[in-house]
C-alpha positions in Angstrom: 18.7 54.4 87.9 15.1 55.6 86.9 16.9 59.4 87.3 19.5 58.2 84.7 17.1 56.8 82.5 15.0 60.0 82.5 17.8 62.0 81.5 18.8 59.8 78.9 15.2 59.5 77.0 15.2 63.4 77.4 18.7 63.8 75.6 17.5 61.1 73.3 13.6 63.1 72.5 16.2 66.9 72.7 18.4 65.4 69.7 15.5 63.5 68.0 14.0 67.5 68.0 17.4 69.2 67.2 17.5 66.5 64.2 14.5 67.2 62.5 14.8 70.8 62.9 17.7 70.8 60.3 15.7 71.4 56.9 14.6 68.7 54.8 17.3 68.5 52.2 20.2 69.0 53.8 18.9 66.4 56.6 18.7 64.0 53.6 22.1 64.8 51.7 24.2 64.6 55.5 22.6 62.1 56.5 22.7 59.7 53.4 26.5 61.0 53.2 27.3 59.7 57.0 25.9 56.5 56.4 27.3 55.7 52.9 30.3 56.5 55.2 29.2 54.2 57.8 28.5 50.9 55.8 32.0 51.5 54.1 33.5 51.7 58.0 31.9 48.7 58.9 32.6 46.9 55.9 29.3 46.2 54.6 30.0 47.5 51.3 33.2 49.0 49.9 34.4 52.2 47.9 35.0 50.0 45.1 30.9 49.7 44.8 30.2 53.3 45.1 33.0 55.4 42.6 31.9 57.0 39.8 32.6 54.5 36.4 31.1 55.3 33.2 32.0 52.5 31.4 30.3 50.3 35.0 27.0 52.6 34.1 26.3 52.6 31.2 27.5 49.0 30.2 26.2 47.0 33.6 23.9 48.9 34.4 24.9 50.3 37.6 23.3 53.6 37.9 23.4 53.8 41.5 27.2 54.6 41.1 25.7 58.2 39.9 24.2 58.9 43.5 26.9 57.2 45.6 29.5 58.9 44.1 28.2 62.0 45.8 28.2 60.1 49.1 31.6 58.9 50.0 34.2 61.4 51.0 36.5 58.8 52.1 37.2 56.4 55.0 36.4 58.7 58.6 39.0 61.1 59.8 40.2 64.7 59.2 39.4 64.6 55.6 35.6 63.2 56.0 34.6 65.7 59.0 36.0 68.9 57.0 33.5 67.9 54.6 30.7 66.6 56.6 31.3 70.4 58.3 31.1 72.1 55.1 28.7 70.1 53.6 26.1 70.8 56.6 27.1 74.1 57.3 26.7 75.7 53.3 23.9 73.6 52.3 21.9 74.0 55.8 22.3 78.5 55.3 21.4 78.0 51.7 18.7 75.9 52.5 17.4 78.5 55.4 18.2 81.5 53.7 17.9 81.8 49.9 15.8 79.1 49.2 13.8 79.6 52.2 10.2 78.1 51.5 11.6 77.2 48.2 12.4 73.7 48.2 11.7 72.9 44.8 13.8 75.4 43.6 16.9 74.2 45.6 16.4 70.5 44.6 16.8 72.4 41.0 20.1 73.2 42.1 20.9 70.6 43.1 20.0 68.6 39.9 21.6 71.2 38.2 25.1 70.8 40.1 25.2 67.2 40.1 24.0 66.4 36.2 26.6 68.8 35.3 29.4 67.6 37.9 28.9 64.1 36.5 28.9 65.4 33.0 32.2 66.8 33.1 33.8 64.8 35.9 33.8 62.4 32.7 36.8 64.4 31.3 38.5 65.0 34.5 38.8 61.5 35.9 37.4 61.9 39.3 36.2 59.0 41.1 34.2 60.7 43.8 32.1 63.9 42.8 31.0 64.6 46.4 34.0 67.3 47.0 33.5 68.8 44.0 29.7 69.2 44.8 30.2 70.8 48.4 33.0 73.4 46.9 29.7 74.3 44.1 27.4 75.0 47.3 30.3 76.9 49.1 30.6 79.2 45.9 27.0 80.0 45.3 26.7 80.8 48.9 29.5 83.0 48.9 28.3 85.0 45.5 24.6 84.8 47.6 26.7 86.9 50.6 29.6 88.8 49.3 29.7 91.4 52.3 30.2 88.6 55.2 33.5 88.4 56.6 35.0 84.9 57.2 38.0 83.8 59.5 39.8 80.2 58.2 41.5 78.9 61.3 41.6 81.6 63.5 44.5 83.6 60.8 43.3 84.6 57.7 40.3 87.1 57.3 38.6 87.5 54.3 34.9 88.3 52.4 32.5 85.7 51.8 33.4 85.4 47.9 37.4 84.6 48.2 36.2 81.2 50.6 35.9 78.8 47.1 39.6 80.1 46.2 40.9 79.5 49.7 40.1 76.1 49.8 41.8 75.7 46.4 44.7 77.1 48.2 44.7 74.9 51.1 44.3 72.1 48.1 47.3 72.7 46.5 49.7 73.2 49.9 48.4 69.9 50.5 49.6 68.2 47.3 45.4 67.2 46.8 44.3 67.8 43.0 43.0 71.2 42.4 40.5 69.8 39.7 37.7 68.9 42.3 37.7 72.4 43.4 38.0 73.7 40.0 34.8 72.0 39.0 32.7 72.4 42.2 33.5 76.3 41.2 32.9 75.9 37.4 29.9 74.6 38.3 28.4 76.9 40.9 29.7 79.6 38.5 27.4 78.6 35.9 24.3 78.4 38.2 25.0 81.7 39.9 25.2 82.9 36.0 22.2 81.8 34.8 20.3 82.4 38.2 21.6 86.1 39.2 23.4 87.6 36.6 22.0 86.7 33.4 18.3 87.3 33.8 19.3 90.8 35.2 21.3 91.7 31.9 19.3 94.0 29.2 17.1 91.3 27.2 18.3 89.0 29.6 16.0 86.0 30.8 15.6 83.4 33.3 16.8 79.8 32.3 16.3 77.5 34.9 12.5 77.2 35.4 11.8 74.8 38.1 9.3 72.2 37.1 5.6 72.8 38.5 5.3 68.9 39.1 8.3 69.6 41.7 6.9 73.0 42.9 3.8 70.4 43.8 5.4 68.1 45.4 8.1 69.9 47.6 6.6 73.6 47.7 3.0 72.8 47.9 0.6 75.8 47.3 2.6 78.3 49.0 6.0 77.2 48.2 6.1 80.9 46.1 5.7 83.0 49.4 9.1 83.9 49.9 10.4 84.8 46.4 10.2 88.2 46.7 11.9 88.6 50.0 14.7 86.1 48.7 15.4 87.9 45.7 16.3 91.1 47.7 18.7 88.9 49.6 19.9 87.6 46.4 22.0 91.3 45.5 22.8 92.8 49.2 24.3 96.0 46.6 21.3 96.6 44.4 19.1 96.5 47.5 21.4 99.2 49.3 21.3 100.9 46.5 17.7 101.3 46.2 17.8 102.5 49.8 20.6 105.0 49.3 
């Protein structure tokens, strides 16, 4: 028995570890996302609390329904662990890779997505923005790593970049609306614009300037260490260019 104990406080301390190892904001997203998921499963609160209702907002004051919406994928099953997957999987490699040491910059993004997910989610009539939000991660990621090869399912190969339009394939074979994915790409379109393309046009510029109050409170005095080396990784071409 004391054996069995042992090795359960050790799995228990190994997944405690494995836990916090996953970077800050994704931890926080996934996590909130499972046990939005969670309380809805157990009934403690219902969908009906969380959806995304202007008139609700603005007129009863129920701003939470602008955070929750992001949370709920739906009741657990196939549908909820795609997402959960993708949601961990995109977010956690952004997190790690381009905004590596730059945490303020991807909470940005992240404020960036969902103010302008909710803003036009109010002209396409979608109740919960969370899918919408994950397809926005996938396609900056993929624009972030154009040369990686991707399998979907074990039969259809493809680079990084196609992976936003794939899903809006597998969408519309499954009779889901297409207009989620079509604004989680919109979306991540527009940031990848204005982060990586614009400011590298002649008399271009750089738009979204992160706020030094949340470079001080997520970054801290050396949250600027790893720009450089990120904004090589940014444009895998020019840099192999340069090299050539």
């Amino acid at each position: 028995m004391a054996q069995s104990d042992a090795a359960a406080a050790a799995m228990a301390l190994s997944l405690t570890q494995e836990y916090f190892q996953i970077p800050v904001v994704t931890r926080t997203y996934t996590t909130a996302c499972v046990l939005t998921t969670a309380a809805v499963q157990f009934q403690v609160i219902t969908p009906f609390q969380l959806y995304f209702n202007p008139e609700l907002i603005i007129c009863r004051y129920q701003i939470w329904r602008l955070i929750t919406s992001f949370l709920f994928f739906g009741s657990l099953g196939f549908g909820f662990l795609f997402n959960i997957i993708f949601l961990y999987r995109y977010c956690r490699m952004l997190e790690e890779d381009c905004f590596r040491g730059r945490t303020a910059d991807f909470i940005l993004m992240f404020l960036f997505g969902g103010i302008l997910i909710t803003l036009l989610g109010l002209f396409a009539n979608i109740f919960f923005l969370g899918q919408a939000f994950i397809v926005m991660l996938v396609y900056i990621w993929s624009k972030r790593n154009p040369f990686i090869r991707l399998n979907f399912f074990g039969f259809l190969n493809f680079q990084a970049p196609f992976l936003p339009w794939v899903l809006l394939g597998c969408s519309l074979l499954l009779g889901n609306p297409i207009a989620v994915d079509l604004l989680g790409i919109s979306v991540g379109h527009m940031y990848y614009f204005l982060e990586d393309v614009f400011p590298n046009w002649p008399g271009g510029r750089k738009l979204l300037t992160t706020p030094e109050l949340l470079r001080t409170m997520f970054d801290g005095p050396d949250g600027r260490l790893f720009q450089e080396e990120q904004q090589e990784r940014r444009d895998p071409q020019q840099v192999e260019e340069q090299h050539s």
